[in-house]
C-alpha positions in Angstrom: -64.9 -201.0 -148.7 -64.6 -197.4 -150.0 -64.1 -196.6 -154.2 -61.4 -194.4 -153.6 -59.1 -197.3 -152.2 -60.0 -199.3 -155.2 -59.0 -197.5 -158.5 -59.4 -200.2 -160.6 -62.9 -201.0 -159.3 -63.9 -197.1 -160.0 -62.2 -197.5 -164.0 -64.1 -200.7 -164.4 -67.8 -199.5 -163.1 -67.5 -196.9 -165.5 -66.3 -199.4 -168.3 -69.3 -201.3 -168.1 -72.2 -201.3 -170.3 -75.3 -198.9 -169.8 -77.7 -201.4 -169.3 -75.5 -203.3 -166.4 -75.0 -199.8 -164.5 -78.6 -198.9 -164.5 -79.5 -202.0 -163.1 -77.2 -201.9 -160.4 -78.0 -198.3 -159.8 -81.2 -199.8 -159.5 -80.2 -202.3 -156.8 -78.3 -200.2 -154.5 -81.0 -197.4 -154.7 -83.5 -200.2 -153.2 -81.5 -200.8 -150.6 -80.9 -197.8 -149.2 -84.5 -195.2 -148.3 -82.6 -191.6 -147.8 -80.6 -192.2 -151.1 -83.9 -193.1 -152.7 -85.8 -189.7 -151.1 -82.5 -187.7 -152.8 -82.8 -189.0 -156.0 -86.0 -189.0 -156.2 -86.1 -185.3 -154.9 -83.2 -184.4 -157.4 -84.4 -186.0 -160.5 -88.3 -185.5 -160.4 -88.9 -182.3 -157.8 -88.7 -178.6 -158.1 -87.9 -175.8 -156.4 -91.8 -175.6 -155.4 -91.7 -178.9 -153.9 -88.6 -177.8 -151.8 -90.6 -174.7 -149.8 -93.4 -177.5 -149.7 -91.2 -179.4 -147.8 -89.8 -176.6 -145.7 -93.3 -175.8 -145.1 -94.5 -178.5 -144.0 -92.0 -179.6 -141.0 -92.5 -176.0 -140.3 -96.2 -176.9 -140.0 -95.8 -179.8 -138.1 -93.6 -177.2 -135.2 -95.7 -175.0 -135.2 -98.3 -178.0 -134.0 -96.6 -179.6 -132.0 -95.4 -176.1 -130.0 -98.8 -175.6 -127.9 -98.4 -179.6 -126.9 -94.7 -178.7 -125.4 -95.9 -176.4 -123.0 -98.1 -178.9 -121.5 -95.2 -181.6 -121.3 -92.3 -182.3 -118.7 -89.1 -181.8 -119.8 -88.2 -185.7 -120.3 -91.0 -185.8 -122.7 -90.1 -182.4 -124.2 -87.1 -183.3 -125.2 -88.5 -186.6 -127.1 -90.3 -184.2 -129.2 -87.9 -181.9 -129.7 -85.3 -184.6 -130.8 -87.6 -185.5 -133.2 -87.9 -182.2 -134.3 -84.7 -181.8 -135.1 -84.6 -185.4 -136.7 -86.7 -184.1 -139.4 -84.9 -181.2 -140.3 -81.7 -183.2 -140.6 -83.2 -186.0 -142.9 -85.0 -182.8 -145.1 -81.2 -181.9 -145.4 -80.3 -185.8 -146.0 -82.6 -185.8 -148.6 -83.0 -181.9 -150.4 -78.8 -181.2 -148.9 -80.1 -178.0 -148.8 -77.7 -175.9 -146.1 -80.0 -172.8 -146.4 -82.9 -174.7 -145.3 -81.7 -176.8 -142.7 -80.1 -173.3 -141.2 -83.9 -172.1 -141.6 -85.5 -174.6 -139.8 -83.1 -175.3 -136.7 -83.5 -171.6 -136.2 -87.2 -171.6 -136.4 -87.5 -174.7 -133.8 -84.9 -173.4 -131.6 -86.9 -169.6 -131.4 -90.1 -171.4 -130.5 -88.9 -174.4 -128.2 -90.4 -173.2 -124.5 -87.8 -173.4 -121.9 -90.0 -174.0 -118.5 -91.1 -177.8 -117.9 -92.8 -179.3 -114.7 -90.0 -180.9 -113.3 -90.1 -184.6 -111.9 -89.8 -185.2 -108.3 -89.7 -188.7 -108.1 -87.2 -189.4 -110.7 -83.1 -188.9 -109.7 -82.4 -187.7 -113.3 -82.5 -184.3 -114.3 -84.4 -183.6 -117.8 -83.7 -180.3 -117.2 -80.0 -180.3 -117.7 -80.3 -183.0 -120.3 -82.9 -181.0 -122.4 -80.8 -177.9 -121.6 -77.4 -179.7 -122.9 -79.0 -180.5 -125.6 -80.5 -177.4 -126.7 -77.0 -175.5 -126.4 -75.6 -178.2 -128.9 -78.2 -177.7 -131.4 -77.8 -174.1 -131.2 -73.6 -174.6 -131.7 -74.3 -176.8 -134.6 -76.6 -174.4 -136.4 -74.3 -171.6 -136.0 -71.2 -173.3 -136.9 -73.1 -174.3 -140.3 -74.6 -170.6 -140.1 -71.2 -169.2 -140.5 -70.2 -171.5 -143.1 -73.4 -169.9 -145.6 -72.0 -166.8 -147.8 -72.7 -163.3 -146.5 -75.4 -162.8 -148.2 -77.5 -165.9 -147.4 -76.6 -165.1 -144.0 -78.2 -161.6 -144.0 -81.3 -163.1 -145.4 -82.1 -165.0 -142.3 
């Protein structure tokens, strides 16, 4: 059920009393982690603890980079999913466009491209990990061209 096809739900949660919308609020915060993370982020972070954050998944790349080399590229792509699964939930959480821009660019300039191929398997990681990459890289120019000018020169 969405509020906007309710109007008379949306006039009456903003009727009620303080105390009754702060423990609801309360409630469906509980339920829901990311939404938690945002408001927590939004109410009781700064703009230190948002570099922190960027520097950290950037930390945890450039760590995991040396290990990709070594892997084949079913395995590689594991990684790199995951990679990219943390820069989406920092821009769940911080909805910081600039950042998340950041970041996808900064995994996708160090991801290595050559993997020891399987011989035994029929599947193909190759093209899979491949097809994969190109879409990230779409993504993160689409929202690329969607920053202003200026943020754009900046990275």
């Amino acid at each position: 059920m969405k509020l906007s096809e309710h109007k008379n739900l949306k006039s009456a949660i903003t009727d009620l009393p303080v105390k009754e919308k702060d423990r609801l609020l309360l409630r469906l915060i509980a339920k829901d982690k990311v939404l938690t993370e945002h408001l927590h982020y939004k109410l009781l972070e700064s703009e230190i603890d948002l570099e922190d954050r960027k520097e950290k998944i950037k930390a945890d790349v450039s760590e995991q980079i040396p290990e990709l080399k070594k892997l084949n590229a079913k395995e590689a792509l594991v990684k790199v999913r995951k990679m990219i699964t943390s820069v989406n939930h920092f821009y769940k959480v911080t909805k910081d466009p600039i950042g998340e821009v950041e970041l996808k660019i900064f995994i996708l300039n160090n991801v290595p491209f050559d993997y020891r191929r399987s011989i035994l398997g029929y599947r193909d990681y190759m093209i899979l990990f491949s097809s994969f990459y190109i879409k990230t890289v779409a993504v993160t120019i689409n929202k690329y061209r969607k920053l202003h000018e200026d943020l754009q020169f900046d990275l």
